[in-house]
PATOR-878761 format. One line per 2 residues: for each residue x, z negated, y negated of N, C-alpha, C, CB. Coordinates in Angstrom, 2 decimals. Glycine has a CB too. Layout:
X Z Y X Z Y X Z Y X Z Y | ...
// end
This chain:
113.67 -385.52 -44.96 112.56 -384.63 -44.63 111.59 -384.55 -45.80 111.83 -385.10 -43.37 | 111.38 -385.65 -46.73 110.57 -385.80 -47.62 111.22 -385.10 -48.75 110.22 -387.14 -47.79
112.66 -384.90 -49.01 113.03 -384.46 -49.95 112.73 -382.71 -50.01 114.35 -384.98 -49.98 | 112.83 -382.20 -48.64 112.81 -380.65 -48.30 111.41 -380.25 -48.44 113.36 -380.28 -46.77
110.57 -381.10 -48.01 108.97 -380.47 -48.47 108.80 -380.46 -49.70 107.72 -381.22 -48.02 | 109.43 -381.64 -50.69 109.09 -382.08 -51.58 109.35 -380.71 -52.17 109.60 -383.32 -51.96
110.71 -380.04 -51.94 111.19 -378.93 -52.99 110.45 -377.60 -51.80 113.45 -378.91 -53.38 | 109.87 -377.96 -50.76 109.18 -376.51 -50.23 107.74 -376.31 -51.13 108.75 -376.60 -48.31
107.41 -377.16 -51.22 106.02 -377.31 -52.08 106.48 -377.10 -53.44 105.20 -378.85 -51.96 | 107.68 -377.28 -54.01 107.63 -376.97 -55.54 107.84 -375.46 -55.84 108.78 -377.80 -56.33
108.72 -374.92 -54.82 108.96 -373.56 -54.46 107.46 -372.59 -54.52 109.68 -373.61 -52.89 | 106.60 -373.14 -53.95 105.65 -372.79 -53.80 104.57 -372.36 -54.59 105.49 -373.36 -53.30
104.62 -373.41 -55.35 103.94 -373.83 -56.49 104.61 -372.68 -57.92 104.30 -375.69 -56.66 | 106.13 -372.46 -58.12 106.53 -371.81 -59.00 106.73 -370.17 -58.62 107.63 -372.52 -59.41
106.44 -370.06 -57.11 106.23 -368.87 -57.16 104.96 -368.56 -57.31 106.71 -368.35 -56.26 | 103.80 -369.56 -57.02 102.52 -368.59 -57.31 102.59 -368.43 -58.79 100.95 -369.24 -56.84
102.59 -369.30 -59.42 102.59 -369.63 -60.90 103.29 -367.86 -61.31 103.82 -371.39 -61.39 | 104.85 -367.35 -61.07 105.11 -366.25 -61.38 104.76 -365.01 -60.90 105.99 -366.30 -61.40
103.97 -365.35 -59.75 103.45 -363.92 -58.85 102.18 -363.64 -59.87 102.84 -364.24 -56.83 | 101.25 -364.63 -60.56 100.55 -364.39 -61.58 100.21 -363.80 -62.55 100.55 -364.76 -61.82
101.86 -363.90 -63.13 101.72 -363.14 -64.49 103.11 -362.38 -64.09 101.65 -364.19 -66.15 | 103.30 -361.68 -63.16 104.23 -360.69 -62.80 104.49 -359.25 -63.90 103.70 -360.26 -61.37
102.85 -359.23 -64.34 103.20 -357.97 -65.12 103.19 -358.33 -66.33 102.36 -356.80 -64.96 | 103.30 -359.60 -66.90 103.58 -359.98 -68.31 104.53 -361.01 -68.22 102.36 -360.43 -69.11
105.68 -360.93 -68.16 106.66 -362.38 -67.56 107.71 -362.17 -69.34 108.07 -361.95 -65.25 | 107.69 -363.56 -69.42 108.53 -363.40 -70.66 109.82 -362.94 -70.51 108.65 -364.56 -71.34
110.19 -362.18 -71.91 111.74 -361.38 -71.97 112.91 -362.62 -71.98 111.94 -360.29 -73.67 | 113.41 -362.71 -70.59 114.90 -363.97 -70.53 115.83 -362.76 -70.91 115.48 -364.98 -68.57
116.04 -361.68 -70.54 116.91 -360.37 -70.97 117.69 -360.56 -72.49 115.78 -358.93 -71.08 | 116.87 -360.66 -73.00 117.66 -360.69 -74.70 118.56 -362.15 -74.42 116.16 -360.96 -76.47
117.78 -363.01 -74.67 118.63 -364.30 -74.37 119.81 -364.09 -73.84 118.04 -365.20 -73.49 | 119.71 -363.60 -72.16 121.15 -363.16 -71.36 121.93 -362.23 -72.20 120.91 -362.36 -69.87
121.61 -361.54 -73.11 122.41 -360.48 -73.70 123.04 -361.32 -74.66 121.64 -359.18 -74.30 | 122.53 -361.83 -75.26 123.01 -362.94 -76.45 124.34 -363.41 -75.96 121.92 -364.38 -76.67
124.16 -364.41 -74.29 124.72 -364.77 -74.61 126.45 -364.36 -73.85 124.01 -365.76 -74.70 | 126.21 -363.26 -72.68 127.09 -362.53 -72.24 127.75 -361.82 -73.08 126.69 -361.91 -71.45
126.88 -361.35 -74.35 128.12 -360.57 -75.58 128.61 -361.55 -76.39 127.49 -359.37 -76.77 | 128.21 -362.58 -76.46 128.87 -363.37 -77.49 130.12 -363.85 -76.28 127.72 -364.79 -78.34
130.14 -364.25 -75.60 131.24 -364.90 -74.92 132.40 -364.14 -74.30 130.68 -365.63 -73.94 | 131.56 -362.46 -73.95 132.77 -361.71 -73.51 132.86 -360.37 -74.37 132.69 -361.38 -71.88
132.70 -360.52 -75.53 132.98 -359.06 -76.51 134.25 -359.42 -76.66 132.13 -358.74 -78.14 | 135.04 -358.92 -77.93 136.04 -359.08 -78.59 135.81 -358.11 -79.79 137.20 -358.92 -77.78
136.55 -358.56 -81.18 135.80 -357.85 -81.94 136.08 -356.01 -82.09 135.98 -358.64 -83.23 | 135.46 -355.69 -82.16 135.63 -353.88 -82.34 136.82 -353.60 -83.58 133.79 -353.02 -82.99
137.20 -353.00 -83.54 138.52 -352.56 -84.81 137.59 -351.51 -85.82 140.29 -351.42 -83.95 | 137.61 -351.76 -86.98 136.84 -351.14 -88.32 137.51 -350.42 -89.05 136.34 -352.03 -89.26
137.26 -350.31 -90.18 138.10 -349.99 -91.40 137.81 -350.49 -92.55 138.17 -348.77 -91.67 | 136.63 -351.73 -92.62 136.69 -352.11 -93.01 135.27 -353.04 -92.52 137.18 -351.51 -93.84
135.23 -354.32 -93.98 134.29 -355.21 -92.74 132.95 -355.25 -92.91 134.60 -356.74 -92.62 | 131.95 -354.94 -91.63 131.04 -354.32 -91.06 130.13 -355.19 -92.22 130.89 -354.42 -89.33
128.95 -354.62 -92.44 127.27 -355.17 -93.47 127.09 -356.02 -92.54 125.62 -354.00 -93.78 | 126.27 -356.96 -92.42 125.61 -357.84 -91.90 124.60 -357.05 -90.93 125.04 -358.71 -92.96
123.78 -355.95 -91.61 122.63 -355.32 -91.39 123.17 -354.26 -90.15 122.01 -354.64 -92.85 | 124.69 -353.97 -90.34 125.16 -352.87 -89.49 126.17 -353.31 -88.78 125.56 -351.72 -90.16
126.19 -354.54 -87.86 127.09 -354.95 -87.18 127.70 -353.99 -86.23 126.68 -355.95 -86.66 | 129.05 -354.11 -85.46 128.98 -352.75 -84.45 128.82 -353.38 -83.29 130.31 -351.69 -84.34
128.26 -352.73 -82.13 128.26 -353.22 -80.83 129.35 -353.76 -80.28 127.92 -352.37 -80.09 | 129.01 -355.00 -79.86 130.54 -355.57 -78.83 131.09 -354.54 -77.74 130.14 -357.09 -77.74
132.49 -354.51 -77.59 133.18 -353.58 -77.09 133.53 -354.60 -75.96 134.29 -352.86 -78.01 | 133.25 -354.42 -74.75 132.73 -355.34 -73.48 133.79 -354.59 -73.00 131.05 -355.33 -72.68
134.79 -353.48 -72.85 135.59 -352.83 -72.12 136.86 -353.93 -71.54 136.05 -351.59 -73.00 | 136.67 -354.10 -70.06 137.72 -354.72 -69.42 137.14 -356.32 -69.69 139.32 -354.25 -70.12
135.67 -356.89 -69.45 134.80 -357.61 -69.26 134.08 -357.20 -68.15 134.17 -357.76 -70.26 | 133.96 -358.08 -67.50 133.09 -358.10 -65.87 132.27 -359.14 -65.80 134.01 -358.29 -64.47
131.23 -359.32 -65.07 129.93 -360.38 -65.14 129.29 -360.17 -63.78 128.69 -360.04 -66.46 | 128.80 -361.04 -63.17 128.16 -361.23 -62.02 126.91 -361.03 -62.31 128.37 -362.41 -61.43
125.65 -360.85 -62.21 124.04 -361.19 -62.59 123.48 -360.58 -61.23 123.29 -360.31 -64.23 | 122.29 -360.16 -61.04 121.44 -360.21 -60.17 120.35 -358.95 -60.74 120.94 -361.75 -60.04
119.77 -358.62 -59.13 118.50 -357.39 -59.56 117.48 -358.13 -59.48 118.19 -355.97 -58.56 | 116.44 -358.47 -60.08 115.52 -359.68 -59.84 114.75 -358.88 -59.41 114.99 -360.68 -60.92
114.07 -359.79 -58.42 112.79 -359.26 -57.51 111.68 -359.66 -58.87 112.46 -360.33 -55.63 | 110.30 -359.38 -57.98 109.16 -359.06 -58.78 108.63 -360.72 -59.12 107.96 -357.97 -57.83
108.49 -360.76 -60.14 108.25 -362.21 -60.78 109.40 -362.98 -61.13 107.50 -363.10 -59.87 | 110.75 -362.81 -61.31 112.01 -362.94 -61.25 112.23 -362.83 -62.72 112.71 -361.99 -60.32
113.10 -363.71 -63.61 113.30 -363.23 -64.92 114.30 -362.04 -64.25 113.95 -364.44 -66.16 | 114.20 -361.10 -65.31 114.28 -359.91 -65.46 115.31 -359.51 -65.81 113.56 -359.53 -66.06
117.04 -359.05 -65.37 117.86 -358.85 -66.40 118.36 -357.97 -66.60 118.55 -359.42 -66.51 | 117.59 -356.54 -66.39 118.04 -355.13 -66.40 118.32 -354.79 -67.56 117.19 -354.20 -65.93
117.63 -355.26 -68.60 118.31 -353.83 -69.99 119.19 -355.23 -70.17 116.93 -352.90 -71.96 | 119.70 -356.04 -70.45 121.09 -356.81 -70.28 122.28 -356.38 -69.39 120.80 -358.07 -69.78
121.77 -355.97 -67.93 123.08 -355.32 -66.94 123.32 -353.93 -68.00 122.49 -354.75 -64.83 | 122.03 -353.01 -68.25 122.38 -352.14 -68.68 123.15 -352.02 -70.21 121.43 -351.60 -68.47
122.67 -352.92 -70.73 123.77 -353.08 -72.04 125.35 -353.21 -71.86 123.43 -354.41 -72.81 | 125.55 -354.36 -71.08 126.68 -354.56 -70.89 127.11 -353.43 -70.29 126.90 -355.63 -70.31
126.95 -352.79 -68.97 127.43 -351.24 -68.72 127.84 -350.96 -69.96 126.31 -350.11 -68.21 | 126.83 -350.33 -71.16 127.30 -349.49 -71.71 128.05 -349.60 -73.17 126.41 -348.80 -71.62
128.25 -351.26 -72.86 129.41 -351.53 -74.08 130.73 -351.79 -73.33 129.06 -353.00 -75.14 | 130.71 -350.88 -72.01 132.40 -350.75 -71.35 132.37 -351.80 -70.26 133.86 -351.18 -72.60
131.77 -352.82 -69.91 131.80 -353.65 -69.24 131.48 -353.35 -67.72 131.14 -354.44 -69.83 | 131.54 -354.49 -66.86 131.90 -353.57 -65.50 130.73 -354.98 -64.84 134.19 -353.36 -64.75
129.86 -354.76 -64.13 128.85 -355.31 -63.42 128.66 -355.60 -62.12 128.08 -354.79 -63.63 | 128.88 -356.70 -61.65 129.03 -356.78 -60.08 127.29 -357.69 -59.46 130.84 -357.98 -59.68
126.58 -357.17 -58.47 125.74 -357.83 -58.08 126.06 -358.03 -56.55 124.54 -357.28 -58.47 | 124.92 -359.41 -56.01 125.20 -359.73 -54.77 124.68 -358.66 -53.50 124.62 -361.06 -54.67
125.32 -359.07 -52.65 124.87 -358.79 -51.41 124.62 -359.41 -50.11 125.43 -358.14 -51.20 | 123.49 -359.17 -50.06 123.06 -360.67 -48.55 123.25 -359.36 -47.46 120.62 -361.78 -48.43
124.18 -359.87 -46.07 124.70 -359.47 -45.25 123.93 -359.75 -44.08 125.81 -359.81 -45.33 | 123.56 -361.15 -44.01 123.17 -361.80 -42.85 122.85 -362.81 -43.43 124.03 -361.96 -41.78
122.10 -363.78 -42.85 121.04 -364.79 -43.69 122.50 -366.21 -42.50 118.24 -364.58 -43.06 | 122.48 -367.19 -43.52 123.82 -368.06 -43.26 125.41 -368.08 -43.48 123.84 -368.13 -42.21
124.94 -366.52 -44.03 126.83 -366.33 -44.37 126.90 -365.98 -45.73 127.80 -364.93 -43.44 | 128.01 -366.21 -46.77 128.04 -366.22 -47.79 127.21 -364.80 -48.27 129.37 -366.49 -48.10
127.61 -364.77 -49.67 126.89 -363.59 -50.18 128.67 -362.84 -50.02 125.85 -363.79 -52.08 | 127.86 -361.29 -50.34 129.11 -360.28 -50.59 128.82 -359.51 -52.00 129.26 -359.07 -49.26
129.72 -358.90 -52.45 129.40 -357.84 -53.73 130.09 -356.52 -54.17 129.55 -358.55 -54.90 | 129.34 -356.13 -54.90 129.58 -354.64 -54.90 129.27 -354.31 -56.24 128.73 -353.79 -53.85
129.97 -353.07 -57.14 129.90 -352.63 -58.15 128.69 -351.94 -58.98 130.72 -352.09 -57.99 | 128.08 -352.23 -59.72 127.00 -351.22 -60.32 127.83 -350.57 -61.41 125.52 -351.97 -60.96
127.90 -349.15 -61.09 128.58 -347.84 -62.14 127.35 -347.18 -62.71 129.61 -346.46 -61.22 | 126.24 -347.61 -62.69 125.03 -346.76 -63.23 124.08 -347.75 -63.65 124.34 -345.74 -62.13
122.84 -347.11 -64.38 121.65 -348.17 -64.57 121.76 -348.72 -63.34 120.09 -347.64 -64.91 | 121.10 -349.97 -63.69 120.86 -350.60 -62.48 119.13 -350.44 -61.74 121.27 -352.17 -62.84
118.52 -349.61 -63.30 117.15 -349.02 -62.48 117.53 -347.79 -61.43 115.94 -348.33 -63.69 | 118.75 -347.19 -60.75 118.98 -346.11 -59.90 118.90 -346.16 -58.85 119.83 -345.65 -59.94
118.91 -348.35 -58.52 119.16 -349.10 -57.12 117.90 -349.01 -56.50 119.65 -350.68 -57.20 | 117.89 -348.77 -55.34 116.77 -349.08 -54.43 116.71 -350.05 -53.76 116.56 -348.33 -53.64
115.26 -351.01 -53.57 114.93 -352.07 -52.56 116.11 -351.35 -51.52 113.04 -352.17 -51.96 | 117.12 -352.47 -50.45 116.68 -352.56 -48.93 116.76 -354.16 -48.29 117.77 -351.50 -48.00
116.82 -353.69 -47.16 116.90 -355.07 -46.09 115.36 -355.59 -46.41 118.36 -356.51 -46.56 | 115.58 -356.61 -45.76 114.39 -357.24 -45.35 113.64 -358.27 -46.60 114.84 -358.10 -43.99
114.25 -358.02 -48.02 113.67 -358.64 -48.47 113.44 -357.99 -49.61 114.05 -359.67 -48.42 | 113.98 -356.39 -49.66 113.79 -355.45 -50.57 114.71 -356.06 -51.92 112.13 -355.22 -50.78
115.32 -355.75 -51.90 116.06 -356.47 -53.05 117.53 -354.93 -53.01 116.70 -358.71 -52.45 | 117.53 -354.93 -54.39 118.39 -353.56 -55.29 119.76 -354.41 -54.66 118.19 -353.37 -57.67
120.29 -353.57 -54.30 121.63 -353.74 -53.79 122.42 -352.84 -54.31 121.76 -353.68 -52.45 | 124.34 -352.57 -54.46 124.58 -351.92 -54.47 124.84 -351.92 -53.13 125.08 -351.74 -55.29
126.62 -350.67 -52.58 127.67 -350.90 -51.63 128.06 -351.98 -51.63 128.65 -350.22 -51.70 | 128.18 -352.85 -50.44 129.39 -353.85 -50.64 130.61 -353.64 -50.52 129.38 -354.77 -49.96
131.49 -354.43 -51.27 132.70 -353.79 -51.50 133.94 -354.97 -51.54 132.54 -352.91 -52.91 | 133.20 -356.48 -52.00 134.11 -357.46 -51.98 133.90 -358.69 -51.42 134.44 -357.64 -53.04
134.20 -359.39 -51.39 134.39 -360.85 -51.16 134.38 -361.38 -52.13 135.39 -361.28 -50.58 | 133.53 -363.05 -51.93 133.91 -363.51 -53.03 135.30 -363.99 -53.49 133.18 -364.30 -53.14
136.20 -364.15 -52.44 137.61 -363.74 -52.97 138.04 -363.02 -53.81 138.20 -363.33 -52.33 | 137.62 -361.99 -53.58 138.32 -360.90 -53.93 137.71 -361.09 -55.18 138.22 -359.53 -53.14
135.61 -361.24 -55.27 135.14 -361.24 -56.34 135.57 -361.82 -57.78 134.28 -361.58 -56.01 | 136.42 -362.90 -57.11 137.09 -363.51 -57.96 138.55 -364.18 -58.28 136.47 -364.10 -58.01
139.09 -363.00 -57.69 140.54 -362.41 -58.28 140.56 -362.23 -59.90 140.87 -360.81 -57.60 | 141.91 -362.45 -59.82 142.41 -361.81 -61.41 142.62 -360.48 -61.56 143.76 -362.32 -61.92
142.33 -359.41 -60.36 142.21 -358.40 -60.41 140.50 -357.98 -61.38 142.50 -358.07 -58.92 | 139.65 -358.40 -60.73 138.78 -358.44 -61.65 138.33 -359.25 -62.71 138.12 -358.32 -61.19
138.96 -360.30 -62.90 138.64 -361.18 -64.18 137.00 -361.27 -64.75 139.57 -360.52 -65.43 | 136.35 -362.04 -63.45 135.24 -362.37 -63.79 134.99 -362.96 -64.98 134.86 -362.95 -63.00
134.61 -362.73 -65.59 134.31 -363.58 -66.82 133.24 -364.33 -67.23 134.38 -362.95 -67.68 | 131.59 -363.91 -66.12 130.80 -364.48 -66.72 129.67 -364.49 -65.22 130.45 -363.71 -68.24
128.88 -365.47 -64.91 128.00 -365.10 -63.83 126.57 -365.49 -64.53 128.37 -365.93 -62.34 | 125.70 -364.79 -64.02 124.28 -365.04 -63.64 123.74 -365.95 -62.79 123.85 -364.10 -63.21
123.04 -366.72 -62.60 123.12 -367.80 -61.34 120.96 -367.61 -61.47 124.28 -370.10 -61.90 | 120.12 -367.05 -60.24 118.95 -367.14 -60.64 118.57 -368.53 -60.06 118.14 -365.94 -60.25
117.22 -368.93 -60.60 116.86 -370.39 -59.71 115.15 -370.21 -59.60 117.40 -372.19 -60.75 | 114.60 -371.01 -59.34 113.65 -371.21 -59.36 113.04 -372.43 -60.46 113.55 -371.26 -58.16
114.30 -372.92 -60.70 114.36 -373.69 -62.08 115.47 -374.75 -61.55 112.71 -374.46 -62.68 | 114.99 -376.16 -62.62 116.29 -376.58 -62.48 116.04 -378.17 -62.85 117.40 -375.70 -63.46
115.92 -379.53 -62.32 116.20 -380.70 -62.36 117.33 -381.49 -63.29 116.36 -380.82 -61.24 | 117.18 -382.71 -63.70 117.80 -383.63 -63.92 119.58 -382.72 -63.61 117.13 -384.99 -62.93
120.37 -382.79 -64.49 122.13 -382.84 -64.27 122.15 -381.61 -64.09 122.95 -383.71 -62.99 | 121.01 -380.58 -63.86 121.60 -379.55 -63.65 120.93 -378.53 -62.09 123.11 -380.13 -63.63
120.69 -380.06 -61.81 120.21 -379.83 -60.01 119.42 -378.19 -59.98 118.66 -381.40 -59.34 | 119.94 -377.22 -59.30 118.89 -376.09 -59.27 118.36 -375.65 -58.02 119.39 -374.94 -59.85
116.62 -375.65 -58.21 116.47 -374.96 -57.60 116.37 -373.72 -56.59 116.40 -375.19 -57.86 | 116.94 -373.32 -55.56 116.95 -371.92 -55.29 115.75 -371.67 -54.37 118.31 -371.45 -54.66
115.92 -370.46 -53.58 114.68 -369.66 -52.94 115.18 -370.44 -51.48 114.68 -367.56 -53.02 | 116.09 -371.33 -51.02 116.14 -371.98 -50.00 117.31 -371.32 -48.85 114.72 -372.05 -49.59
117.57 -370.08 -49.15 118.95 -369.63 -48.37 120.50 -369.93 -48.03 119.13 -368.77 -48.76 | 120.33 -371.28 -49.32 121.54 -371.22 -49.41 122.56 -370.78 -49.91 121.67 -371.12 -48.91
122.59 -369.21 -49.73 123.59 -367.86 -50.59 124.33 -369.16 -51.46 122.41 -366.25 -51.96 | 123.97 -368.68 -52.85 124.90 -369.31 -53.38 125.65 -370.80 -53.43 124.59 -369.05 -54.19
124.81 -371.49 -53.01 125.99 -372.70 -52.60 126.61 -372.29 -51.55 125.48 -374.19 -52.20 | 126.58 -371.00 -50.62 127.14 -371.13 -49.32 128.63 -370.53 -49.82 126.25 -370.25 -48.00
128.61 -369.51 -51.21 129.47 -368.71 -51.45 130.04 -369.56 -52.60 129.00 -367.31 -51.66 | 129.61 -370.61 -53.65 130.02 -370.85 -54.85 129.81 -372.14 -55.11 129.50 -370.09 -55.72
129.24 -373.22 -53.82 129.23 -374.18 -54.14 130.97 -375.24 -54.31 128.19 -374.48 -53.26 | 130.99 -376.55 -53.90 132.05 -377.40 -54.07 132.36 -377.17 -52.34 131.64 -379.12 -54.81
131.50 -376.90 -51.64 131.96 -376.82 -50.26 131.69 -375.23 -49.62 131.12 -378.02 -49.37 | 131.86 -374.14 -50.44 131.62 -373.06 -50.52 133.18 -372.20 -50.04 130.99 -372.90 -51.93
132.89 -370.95 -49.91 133.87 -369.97 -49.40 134.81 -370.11 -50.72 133.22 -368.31 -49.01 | 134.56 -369.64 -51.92 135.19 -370.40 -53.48 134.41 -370.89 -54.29 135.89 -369.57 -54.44
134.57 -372.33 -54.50 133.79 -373.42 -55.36 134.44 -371.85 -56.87 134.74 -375.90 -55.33 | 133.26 -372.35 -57.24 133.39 -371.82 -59.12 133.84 -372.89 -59.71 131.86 -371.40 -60.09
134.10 -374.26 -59.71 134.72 -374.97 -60.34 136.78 -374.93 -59.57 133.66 -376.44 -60.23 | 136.61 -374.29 -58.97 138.33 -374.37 -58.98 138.60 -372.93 -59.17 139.17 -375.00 -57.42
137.56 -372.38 -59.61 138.33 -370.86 -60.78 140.00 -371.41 -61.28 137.03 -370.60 -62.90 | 140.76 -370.05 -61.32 141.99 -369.60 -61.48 141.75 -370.29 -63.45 142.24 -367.53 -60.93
140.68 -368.93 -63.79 140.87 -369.04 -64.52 139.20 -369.46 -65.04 141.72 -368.11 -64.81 | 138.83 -369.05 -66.43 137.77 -369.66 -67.39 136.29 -368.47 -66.13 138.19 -369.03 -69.88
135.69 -368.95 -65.85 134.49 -368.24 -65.68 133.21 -368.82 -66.16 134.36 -367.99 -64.40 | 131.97 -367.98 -67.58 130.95 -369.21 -68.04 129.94 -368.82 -66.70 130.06 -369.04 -69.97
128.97 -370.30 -66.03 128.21 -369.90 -65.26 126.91 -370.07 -66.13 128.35 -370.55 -63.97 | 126.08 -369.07 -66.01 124.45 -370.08 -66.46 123.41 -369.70 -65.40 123.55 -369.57 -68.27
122.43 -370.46 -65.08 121.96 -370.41 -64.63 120.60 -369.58 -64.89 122.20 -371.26 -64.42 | 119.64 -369.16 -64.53 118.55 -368.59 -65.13 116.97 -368.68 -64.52 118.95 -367.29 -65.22
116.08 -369.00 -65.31 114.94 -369.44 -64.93 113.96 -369.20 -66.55 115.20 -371.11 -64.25 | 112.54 -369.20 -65.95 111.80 -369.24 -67.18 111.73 -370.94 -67.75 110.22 -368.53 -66.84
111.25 -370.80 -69.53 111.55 -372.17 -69.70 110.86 -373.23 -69.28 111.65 -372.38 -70.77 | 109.43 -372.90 -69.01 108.75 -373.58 -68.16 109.21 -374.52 -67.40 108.27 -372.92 -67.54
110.29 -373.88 -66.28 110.59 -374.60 -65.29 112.45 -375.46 -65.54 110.37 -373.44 -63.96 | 112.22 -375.56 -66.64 113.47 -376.45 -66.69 113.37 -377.98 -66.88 114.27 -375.99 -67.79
113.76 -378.58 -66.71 113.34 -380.23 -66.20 112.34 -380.67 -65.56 113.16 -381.07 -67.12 | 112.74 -380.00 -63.70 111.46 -380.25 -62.99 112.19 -381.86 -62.37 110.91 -378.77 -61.62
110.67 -382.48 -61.87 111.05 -383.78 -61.66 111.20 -383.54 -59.82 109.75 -385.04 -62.38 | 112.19 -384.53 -59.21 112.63 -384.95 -58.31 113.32 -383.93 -57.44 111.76 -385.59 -57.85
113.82 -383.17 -58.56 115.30 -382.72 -58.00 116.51 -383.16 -58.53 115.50 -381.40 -58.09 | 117.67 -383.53 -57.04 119.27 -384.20 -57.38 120.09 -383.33 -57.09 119.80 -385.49 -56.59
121.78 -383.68 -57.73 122.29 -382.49 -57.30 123.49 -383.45 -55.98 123.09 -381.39 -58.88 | 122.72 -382.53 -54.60 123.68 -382.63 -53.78 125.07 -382.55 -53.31 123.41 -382.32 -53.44
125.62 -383.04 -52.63 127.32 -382.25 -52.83 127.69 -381.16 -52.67 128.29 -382.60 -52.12 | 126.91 -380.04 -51.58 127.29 -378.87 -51.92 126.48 -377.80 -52.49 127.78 -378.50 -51.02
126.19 -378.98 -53.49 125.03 -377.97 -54.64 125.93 -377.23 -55.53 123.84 -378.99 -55.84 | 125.69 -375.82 -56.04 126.24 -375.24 -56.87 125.81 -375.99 -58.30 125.95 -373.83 -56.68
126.49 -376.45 -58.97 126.35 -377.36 -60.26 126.12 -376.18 -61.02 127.68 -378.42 -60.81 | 125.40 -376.36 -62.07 125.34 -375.33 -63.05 124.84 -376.27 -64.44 124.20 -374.01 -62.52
125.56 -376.03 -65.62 126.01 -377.26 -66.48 125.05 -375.81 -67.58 128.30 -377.97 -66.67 | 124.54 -375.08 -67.20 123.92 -374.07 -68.30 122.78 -373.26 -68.20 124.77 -373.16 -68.60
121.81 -373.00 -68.96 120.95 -372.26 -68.70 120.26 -371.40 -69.24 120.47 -372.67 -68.40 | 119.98 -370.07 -68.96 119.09 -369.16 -70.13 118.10 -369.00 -69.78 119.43 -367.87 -70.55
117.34 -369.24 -70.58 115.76 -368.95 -70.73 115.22 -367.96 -71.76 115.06 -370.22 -71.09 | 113.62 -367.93 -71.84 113.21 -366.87 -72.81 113.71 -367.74 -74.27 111.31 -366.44 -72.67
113.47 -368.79 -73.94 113.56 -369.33 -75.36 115.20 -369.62 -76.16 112.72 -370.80 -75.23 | 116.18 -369.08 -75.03 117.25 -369.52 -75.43 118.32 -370.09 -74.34 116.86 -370.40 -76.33
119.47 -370.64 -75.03 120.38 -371.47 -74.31 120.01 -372.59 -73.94 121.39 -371.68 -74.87 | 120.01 -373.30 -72.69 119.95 -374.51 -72.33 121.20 -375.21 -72.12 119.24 -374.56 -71.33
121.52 -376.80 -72.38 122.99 -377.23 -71.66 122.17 -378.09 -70.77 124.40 -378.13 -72.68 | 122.69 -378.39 -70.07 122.17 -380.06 -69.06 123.71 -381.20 -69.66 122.30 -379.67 -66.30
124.34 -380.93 -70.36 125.39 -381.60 -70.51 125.09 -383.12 -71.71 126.48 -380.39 -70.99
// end
């Protein structure tokens, strides 16, 4: 009981802190772009080899990535979804169905500024369209997820908004653990840097582990 207040009160505490400076919240966006093109580009074909000054855009075509529409005070990762869109890449965000049951997902084919709030917590949705089964088939060859937190403890431990969702869908005791991926999927987690090594959070057993993290300032490991 002491442990759940402990993290209801920290919850608390890091959302006023971001409801604050909502309209000046640092850019985590570039960071995420960094590091979703470096891990799922491949190099573009030239004719010869590119200036330093005139690199060409990563060609993301037949690359897919999980991320999120962040609510208001939320690092932010729209011109990142929208990059990746438009270096060929294919963008899947969640969908909360019912509060206790995994998440579901669905395709973004457009900016992702086109989405509108719904449900009850206003949050950009697309259609749902998959399972996380399905989400993570070799039909789509996830390659990379977004994971948001509220920050993140000792090993990795992360904070979330308290629903559950993703450990319910991606933890070790989840609909599909992300650690018994088929194949390679990178997870990172995401939070401002502020909130990375908060004290007296552990990671439970059916905590979604997350061994990575982007911030404004960069890559984090917990490793």
């Amino acid at each position: 009981m002491q442990r759940n207040n402990s993290k209801e009160e920290l919850r608390s505490r890091i959302r006023s802190r971001r409801a604050a400076r909502a309209e000046s919240m640092p850019d985590v966006a570039e960071a995420a772009w960094t590091a979703a093109s470096t891990i799922q580009s491949r190099p573009s074909p030239s004719r010869s080899a590119p200036r330093a000054e005139a690199m060409p855009a990563p060609d993301l075509s037949g690359s897919s990535m999980l991320a999120y529409a962040a609510l208001r005070g939320e690092p932010n990762l729209d011109s990142c979804i929208d990059r990746f869109l438009a270096a060929g890449g294919r963008v899947y965000l969640p969908v909360v169905t019912e509060v206790g049951r995994p998440l579901v997902f669905g395709e973004v084919r457009e900016s992702i500024r086109t989405l509108q709030p719904k449900g009850r917590w206003g949050i950009r949705e697309p259609e749902p369209q998959l399972s996380a089964a399905e989400l993570m088939s070799a039909e789509v060859g996830l390659g990379l997820v977004f994971v948001p937190a509220l920050g993140f403890g000792e090993g990795g431990a992360r904070l979330g908004n308290g629903g559950g969702f993703y450990d319910r869908t991606f933890g070790p005791m989840g609909e599909v653990p992300l650690a018994d991926s088929a194949h390679q999927t990178a997870i990172f987690g995401v939070c401002f840097d502020e909130e990375i090594g908060l004290d007296g959070l552990h990671v439970e057993p059916w905590d979604l582990r997350i061994t990575r993290a982007v911030t404004e300032a960069g890559l984090h490991s917990f490793q």
